[in-house]
C-alpha positions as CSV (number, residue, x, y, z in Angstrom):
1,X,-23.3,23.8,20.5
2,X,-19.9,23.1,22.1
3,X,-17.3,25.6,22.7
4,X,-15.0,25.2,20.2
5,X,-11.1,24.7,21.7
6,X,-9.0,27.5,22.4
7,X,-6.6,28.0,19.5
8,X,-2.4,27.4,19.9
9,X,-1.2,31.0,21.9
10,X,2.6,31.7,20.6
11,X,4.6,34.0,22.4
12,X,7.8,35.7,21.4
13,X,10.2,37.2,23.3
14,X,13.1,39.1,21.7
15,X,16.1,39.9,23.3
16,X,19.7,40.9,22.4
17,X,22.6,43.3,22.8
18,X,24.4,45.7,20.2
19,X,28.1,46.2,20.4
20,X,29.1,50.2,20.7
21,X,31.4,51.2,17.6
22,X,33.9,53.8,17.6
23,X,32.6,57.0,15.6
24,X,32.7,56.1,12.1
25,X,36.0,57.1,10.2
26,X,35.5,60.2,7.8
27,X,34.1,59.4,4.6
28,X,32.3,55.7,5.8
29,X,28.5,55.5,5.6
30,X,26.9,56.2,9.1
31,X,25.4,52.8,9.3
32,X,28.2,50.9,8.0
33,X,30.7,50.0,10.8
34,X,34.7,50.3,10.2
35,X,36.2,48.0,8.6
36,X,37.0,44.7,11.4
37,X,34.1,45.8,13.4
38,X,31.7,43.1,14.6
39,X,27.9,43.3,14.8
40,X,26.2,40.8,17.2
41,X,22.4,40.1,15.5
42,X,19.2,40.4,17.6
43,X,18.7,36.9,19.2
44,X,15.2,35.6,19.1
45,X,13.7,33.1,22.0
46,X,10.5,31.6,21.0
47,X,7.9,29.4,23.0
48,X,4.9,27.7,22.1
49,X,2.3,27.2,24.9
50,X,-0.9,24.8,23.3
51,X,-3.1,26.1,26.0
52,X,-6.6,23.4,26.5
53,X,-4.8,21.1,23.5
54,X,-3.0,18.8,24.6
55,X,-0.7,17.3,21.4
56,X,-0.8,13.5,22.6
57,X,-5.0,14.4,21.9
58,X,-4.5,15.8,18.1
59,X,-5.4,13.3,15.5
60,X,-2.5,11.8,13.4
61,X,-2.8,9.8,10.2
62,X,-0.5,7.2,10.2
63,X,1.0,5.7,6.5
64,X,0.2,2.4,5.1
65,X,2.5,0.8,3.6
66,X,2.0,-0.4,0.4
67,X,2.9,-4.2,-0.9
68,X,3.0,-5.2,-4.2
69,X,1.6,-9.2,-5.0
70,X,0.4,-11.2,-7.5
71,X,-2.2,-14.0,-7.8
72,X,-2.0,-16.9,-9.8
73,X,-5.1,-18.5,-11.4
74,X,-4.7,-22.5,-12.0
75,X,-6.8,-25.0,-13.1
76,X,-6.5,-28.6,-13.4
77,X,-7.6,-30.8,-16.8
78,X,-11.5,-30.7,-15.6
79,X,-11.4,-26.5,-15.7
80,X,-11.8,-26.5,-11.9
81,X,-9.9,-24.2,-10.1
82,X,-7.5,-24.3,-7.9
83,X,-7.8,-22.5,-4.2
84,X,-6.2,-21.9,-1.1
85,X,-8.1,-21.9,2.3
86,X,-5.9,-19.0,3.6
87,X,-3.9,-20.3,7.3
88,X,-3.0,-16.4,7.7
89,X,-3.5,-12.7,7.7
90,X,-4.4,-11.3,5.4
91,X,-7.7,-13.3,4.4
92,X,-7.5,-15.7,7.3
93,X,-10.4,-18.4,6.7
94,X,-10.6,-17.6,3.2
95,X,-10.5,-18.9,-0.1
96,X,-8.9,-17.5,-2.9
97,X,-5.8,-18.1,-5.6
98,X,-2.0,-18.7,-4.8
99,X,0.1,-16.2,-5.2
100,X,2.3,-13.8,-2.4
101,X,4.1,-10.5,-2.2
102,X,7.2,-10.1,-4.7
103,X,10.7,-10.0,-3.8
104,X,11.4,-5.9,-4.1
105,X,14.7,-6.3,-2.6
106,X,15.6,-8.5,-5.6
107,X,14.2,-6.6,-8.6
108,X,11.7,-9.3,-9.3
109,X,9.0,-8.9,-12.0
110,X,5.4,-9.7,-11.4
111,X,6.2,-12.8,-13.9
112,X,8.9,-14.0,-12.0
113,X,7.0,-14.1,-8.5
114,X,4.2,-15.9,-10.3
115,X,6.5,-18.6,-11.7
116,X,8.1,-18.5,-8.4
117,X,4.9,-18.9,-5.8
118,X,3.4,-21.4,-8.4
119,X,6.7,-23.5,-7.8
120,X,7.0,-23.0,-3.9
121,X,3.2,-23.1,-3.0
122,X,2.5,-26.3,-5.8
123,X,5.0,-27.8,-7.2
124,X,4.1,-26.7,-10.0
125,X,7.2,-26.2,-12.2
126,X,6.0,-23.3,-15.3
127,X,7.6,-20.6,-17.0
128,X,6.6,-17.0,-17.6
129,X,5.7,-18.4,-21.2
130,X,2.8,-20.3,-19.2
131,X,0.9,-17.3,-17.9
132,X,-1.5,-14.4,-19.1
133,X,-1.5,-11.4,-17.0
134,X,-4.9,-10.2,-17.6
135,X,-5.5,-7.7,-14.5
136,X,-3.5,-5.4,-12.5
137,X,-5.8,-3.6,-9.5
138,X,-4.7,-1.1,-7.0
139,X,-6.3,-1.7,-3.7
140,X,-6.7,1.4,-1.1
141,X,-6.4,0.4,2.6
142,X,-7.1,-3.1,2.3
143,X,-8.3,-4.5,5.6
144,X,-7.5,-1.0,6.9
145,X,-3.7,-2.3,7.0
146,X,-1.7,-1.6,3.6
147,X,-2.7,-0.7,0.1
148,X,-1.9,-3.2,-2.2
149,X,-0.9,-3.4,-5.8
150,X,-2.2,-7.2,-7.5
151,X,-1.3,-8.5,-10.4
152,X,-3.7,-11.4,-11.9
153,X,-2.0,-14.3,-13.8
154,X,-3.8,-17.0,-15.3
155,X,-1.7,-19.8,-15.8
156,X,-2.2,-21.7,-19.0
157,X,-0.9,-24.9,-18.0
158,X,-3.2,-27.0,-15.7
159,X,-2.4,-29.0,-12.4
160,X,-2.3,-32.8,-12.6
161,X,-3.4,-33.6,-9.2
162,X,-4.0,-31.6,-5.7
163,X,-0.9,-30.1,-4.2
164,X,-0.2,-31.3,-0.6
165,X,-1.0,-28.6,2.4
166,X,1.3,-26.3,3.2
167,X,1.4,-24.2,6.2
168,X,-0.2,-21.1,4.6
169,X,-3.1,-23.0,4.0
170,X,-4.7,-26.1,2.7
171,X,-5.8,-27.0,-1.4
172,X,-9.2,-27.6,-3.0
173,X,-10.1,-27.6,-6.7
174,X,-13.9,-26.2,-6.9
175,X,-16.1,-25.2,-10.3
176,X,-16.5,-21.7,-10.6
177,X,-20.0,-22.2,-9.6
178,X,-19.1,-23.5,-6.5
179,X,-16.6,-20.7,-5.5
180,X,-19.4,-18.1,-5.2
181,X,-20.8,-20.4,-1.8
182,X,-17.4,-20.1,-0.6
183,X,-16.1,-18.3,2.3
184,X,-14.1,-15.2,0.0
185,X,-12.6,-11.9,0.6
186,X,-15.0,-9.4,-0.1
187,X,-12.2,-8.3,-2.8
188,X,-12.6,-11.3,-4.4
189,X,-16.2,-11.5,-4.5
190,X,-16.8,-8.2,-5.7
191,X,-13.9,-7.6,-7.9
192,X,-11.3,-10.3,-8.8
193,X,-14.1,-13.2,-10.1
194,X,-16.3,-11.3,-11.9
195,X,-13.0,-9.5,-13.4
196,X,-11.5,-13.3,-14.5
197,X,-15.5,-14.1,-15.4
198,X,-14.9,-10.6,-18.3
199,X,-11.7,-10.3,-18.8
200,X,-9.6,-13.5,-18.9
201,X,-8.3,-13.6,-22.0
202,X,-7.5,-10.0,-22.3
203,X,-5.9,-7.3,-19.9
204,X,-7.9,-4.9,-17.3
205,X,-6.9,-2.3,-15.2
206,X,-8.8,-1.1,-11.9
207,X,-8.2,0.3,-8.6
208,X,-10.9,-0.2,-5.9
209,X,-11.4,1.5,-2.3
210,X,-11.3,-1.3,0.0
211,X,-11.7,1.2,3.3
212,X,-12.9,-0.5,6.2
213,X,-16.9,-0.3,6.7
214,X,-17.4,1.0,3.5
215,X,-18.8,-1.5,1.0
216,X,-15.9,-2.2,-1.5
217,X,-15.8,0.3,-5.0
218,X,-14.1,-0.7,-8.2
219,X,-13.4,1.5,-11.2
220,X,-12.3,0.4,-14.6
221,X,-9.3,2.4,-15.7
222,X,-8.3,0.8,-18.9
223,X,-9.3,-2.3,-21.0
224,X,-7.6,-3.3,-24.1
C-alpha cells in the first residue's frame, strides 16, 4: 500500500518580556502588583508548516446554489399537452413543461410565477384560480450544478391554439403516449410524468437525488 501523507507539523514559538515591579507595598498580595503597575502578557508567535501537502492539492466542496421554479402543465381542448423543446441550459434539447425560476427578489409565490411564465412564455392569460398545484419535489445536485426546489401546476384552463416560438425554445402539443418517445430529462422521465400519471388531481411531495452518474432516486414524503 501507499505511504500515507505526512500529517500538518505546527510549531510554536513563545516569546515575551515581563516588566520588573518595585517590591510590593506592605500588606499587598506578593503576586498582585501596586496599584498603577503594568503587566505586559506573554506574546505568542505561531507558524504552520503543511510539510508534503500542498493546500492548493486538498479537496474542497464547493456550494450549490439552490433555485427555486415551477412547472406549468397545459393542455389544449384535445387533452394533449403542451411542451417545450428547451433552447437552453438547463435541459438543452429537451422536452418538458413551461415554467422558470421565481422572482425571490420580489416575494413572489409559486402561484404567481405560474400565472406569470404561462403569460410570458404563451400568451396565455390565467389566474391563480386556474391552477392545481399537485407536486412540490426537491431536487439534489441537479445536473451536478444547483439543487432545485419544483413546484408542479396543472393548469385547468386549456390552450386554444400553439403559442409562437420563443427564444427559450420552440412549442408542440403531443399525447401522453407520445411524450414517453421524446427526448426528456431523466427527471422527467423518472419522476415528474409518472407523478402527473398518480397524482394529478391531488397533492405529492418528493425529493429525489439527481447526482451526476448515479441513476436518479425518488422518495415519496407525503400524499394527501
Amino acid at each position: 500500500n501507499a505511504p500515507l501523507p505526512e500529517s500538518p507539523t505546527v510549531r510554536i514559538r513563545a516569546s515575551g518580556t515581563r516588566r520588573e515591579h518595585p517590591a510590593p507595598s506592605a500588606g499587598l498580595p506578593r503576586d498582585r502588583p501596586p496599584p498603577g503597575a503594568r503587566r505586559e502578557g506573554l506574546k505568542r508567535e505561531i507558524s504552520l508548516e503543511l510539510g508534503p501537502w500542498n493546500l492548493e492539492r486538498l479537496p474542497v466542496s464547493t456550494p450549490l446554489a439552490y433555485k427555486i421554479a415551477v412547472l406549468v402543465f397545459l393542455e389544449n381542448t384535445a387533452g394533449e399537452h403542451l411542451l417545450m423543446l428547451r433552447a437552453k441550459a438547463p435541459n438543452l434539447g429537451a422536452w418538458s413543461p413551461i415554467g422558470g425560476k421565481l422572482e425571490t427578489a420580489l416575494g413572489e409565490s409559486p402561484f404567481e410565477c405560474a400565472v406569470r411564465e404561462t403569460r410570458e412564455e404563451t400568451g396565455h392569460v390565467i389566474t391563480a384560480a386556474d391552477l392545481h398545484l399537485f407536486a412540490m419535489i426537491a431536487e439534489k445536485a441537479y445536473e451536478g450544478h444547483a439543487h432545485w426546489l419544483m413546484f408542479l401546476c396543472r393548469c385547468k384552463q386549456p390552450l386554444a391554439a400553439l403559442p409562437p416560438d420563443i427564444s427559450e425554445g420552440q412549442f408542440g402539443f403531443f399525447s401522453r403516449d407520445r411524450i414517453n418517445a421524446l427526448p426528456l430529462p431523466e427527471t422527467d422521465r423518472t419522476a415528474l410524468w409518472p407523478i402527473y400519471d398518480q397524482h394529478r388531481d391531488r397533492f405529492v411531495a418528493l425529493k429525489a437525488d439527481c447526482a451526476p452518474g448515479q441513476p436518479v432516486r425518488v422518495e415519496i414524503e407525503e400524499i394527501v
